[in-house]
N, C-alpha and C positions, 0 to 999 in steps of 0.2 A: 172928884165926885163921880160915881159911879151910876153907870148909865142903865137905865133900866132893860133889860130883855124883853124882846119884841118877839111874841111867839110867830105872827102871820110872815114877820119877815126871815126869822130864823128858816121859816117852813119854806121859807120859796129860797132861800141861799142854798138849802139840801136840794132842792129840786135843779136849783141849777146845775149846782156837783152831781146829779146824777146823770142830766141831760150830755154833761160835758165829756163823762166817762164811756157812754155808750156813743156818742158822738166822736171820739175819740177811736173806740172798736172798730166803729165802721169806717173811718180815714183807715186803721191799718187792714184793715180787710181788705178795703179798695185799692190802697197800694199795693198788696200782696195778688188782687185778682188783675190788677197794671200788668205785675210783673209775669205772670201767670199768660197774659195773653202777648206781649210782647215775645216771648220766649216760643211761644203756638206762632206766632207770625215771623220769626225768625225761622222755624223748624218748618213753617210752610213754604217759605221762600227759597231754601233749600232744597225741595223735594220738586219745587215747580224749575228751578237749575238743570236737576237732574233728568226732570221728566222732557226737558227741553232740550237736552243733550243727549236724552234714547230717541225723540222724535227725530231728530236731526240724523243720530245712527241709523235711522228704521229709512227714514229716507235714502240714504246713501245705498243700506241694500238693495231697494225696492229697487234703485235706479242700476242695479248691477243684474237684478235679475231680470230686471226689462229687458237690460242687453245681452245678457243669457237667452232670454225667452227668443229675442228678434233673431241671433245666431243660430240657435237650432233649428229655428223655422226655416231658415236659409240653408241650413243643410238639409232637413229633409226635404224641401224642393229641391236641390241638389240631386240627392238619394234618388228620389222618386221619379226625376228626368231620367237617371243613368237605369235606373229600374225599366224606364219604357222604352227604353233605346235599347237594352238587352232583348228586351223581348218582341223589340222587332228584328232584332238581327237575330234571333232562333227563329222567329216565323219566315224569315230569307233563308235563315240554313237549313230549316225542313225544309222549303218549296226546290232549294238546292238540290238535298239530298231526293226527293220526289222525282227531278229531271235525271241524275244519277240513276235512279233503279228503272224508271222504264224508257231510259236512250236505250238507244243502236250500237253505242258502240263497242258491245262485246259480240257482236254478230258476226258473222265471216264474209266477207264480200264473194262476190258468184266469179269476179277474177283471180280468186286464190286457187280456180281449179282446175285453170287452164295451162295448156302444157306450157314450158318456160320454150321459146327458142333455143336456148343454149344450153340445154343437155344433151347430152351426150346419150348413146346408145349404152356405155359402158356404166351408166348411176342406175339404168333397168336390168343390171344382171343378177342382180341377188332375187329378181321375180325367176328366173329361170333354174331353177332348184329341180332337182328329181322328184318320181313320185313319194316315194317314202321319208325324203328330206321336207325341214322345215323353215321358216325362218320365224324366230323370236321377235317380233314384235315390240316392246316395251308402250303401252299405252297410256300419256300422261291421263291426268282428271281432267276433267271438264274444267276449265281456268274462272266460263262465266259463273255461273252458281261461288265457288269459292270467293273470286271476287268481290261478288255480290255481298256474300256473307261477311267476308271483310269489311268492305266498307258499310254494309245498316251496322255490324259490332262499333265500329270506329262511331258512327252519326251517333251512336245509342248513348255509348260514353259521353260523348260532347255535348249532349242533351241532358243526362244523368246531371253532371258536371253542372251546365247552365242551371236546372232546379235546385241543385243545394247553394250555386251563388245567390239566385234569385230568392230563397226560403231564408237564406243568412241575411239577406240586404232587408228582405221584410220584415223579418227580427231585430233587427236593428233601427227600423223607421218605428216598430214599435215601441221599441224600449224609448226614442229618442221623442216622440211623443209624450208619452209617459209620463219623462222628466218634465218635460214642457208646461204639463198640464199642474204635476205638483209644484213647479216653480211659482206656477200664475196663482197658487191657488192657496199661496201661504204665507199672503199679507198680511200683517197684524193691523191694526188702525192704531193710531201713534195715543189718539185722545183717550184711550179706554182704561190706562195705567193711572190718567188724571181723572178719569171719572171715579173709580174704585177708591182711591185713596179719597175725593170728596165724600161719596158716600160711605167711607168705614171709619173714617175719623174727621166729622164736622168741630169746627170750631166754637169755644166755649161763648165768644163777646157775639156770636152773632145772636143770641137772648138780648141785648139791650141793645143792640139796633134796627 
């Protein structure tokens, strides 16, 4: 015997097959947006590896160029002591050369002109010449003047000399500064590589938490 058809029930049996179908889309959905985010937290845990492996690099430089920074520092106090040690020993070798041009001792003492005991009658014969005779003379230069000018030429040099060490040495504290200051001055900050990547690719599961 055949059972009669029951419309109100036939209508909720469809309704269930329908609810089941769509019920069923959204399990695959949801496993699909699982695997979707699993896959985002894998590919983030790798970049946060990475970004903890350049922090750790960045530290290592940072700690190289400290001891860069503290090396050069220590040479140019170095520099800069031999710098003023030079230039006190030019200000000793002008007040040097100062004592050199106005001593005495190219003057002639007043006993160079006294007769010797022990000459002879016969070393004053070439004074007793006739009248029409002569004698030749040879008259050197004056020794003090050239002397003189010898030695300011010779101070002049050694002073010349001392300015282009002393201009090279300060070229050199410069440059070495320089370095110093672009070493100190080209830190990166390790967190900023993690911040960009937070903010250019947010993750999709953080909407339903």
């Amino acid at each position: 015997m055949d059972m009669p058809s029951h419309p109100a029930l036939k209508h909720h049996v469809e309704h269930l097959d329908f609810m089941l179908y769509h019920t069923q889309q959204d399990l695959d959905h949801s496993r699909e947006y699982a695997n979707q985010t699993h896959a985002r937290i894998l590919e983030q845990g790798d970049a946060i590896k990475m970004l903890a492996n350049d922090r750790r690099t960045l530290r290592q430089q940072r700690a190289k160029k400290d001891a860069t920074i503290t090396r050069l520092r220590a040479k140019i106090a170095a520099l800069e002591a031999t710098v003023k040690a030079q230039e006190e020993q030019m200000k000793k070798m002008e007040e040097d050369g100062d004592d050199i041009q106005g001593g005495s001792a190219f003057l002639s003492d007043d006993d160079d002109f006294e007769d010797d005991e022990n000459t002879e009658e016969e070393d004053y014969e070439f004074l007793d010449a006739g009248e029409d005779d002569h004698v030749d003379i040879e008259m050197a230069p004056p020794t003090r003047n050239a002397n003189q000018d010898a030695m300011m030429q010779m101070l002049q040099v050694m002073l010349e000399d001392r300015e282009a060490e002393r201009a090279e040495r300060q070229a050199n504290i410069a440059a070495l500064q320089q370095l110093a200051n672009n070493n100190q001055g080209h830190h990166d900050h390790p967190g900023s590589k993690l911040k960009n990547f937070q903010n250019t690719n947010p993750p999709v599961f953080s909407k339903t938490t």
